[in-house]
C-alpha positions as CSV (number, residue, x, y, z in Angstrom):
1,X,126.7,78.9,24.2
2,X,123.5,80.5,25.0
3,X,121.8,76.8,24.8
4,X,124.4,75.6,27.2
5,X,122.6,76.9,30.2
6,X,119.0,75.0,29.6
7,X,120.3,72.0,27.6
8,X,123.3,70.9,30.3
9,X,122.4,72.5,33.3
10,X,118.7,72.4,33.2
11,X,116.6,74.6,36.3
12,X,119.9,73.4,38.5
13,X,121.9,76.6,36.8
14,X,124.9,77.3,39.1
15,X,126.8,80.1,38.1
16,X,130.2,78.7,38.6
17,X,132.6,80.1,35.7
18,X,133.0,83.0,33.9
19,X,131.3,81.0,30.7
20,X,128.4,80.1,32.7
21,X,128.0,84.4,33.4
22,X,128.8,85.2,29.9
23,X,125.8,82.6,28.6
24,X,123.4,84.1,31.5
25,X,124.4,87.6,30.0
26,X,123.7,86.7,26.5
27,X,120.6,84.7,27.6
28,X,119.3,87.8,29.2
29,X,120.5,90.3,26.5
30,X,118.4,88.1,23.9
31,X,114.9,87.6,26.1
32,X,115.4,91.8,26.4
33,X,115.6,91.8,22.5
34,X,112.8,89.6,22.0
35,X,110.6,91.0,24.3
36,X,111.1,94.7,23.5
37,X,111.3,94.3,19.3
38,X,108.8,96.9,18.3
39,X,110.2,99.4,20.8
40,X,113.9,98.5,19.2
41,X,113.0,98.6,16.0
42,X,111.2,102.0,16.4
43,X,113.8,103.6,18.5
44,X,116.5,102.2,15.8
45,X,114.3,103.5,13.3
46,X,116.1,103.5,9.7
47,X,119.1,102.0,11.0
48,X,118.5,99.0,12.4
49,X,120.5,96.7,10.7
50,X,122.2,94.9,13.5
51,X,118.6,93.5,15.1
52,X,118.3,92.1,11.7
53,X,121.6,90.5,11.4
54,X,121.3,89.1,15.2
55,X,117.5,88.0,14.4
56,X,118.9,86.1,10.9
57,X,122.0,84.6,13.5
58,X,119.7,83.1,16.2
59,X,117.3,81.8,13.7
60,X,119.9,79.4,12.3
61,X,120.7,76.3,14.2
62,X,124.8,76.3,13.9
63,X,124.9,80.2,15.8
64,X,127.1,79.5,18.5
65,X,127.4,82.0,22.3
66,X,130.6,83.7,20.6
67,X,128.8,85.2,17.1
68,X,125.6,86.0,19.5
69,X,128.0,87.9,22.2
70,X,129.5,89.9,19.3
71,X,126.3,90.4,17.2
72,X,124.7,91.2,20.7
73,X,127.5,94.1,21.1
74,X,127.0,95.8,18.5
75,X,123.5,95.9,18.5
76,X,124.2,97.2,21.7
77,X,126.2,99.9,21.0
78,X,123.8,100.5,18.3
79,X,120.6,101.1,20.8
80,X,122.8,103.3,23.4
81,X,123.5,105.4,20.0
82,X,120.3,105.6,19.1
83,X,119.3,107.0,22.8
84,X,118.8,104.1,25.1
85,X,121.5,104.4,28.0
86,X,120.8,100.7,29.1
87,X,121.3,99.4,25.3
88,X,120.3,95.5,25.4
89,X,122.5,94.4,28.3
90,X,120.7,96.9,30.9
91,X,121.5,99.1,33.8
92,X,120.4,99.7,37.5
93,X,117.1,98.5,36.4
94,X,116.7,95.3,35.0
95,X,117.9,92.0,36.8
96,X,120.3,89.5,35.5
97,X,118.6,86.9,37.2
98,X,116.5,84.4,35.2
99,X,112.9,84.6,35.3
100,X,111.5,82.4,38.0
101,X,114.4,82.8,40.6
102,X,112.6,85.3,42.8
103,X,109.7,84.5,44.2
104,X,107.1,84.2,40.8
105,X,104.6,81.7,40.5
106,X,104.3,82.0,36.9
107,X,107.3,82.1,34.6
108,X,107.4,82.0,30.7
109,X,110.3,79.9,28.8
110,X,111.6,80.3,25.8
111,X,110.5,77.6,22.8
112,X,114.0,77.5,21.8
113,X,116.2,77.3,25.0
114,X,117.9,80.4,23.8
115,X,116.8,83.3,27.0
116,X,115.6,83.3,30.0
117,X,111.8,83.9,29.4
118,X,109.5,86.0,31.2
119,X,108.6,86.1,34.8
120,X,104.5,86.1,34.8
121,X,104.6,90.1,35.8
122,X,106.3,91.5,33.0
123,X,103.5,89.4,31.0
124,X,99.8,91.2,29.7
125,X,96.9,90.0,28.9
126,X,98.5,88.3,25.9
127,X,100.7,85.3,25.6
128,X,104.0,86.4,24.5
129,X,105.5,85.3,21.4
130,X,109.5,84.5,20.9
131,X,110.5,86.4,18.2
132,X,113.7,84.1,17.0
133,X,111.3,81.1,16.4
134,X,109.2,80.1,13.4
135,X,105.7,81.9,13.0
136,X,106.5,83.6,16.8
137,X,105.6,80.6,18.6
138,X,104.4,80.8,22.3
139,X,106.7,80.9,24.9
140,X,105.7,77.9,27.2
141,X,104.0,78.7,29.8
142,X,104.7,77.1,33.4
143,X,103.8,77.4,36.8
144,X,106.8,77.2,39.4
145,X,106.5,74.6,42.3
């Protein structure tokens, strides 16, 4: 369901159903996961098998927004085990908007349509990578209008 929210709605997303919140949630939940990997993986130290089972999931091409919602809960509850009060879905502190919406002039997308990207502050020096997609390709890099 994820892909729903680039593939049929395009930049015109209009939240307009509780399917359309649930796909910007798990959209969201997966660009935290992919930008933050090293930290998970570190923080979930020996036990982080459910970033490897959700990484496996969104690598292959028949996941659908249900299996990612689940596998995204229990990594999840996994994280705010491990320490992290926010888990992958966040708190107070991070925005459920999608990169771009607030006023950014540069945004980073996602190679695979699954997240929201970046937004050009939360981006170093370096070009950030999507960790779902083959060989960590580049997130595509684009200038807002």
């Amino acid at each position: 369901m994820a892909r729903g929210i680039t593939e049929h709605r395009g930049a015109k997303f209009c939240m307009t159903s509780q399917a359309e919140v649930a796909d910007l949630k798990t959209a969201k939940a997966l660009s935290y996961v992919c930008g933050h990997r090293d930290e998970l993986v570190e923080l979930l130290a020996e036990d982080d098998a459910a970033l490897r089972t959700l990484e496996a999931a969104v690598g292959r091409p028949a996941t659908d927004g249900i299996a990612l919602t689940a596998l995204l809960d229990t990594l999840h509850a996994a994280v705010r085990h491990a320490g992290d009060p926010s888990g992958v879905y966040g708190g107070t502190g991070r925005s459920v908007l999608p990169a771009g919406v607030a006023d950014q002039d540069v945004v980073y997308r996602c190679p695979l349509q699954l997240c929201i990207g970046r937004s050009g502050h939360e981006v170093g020096d370096d070009v950030p990578r999507c960790r779902f997609a083959p060989a960590e390709t580049a997130l595509i890099r684009e200038r807002l209008p």
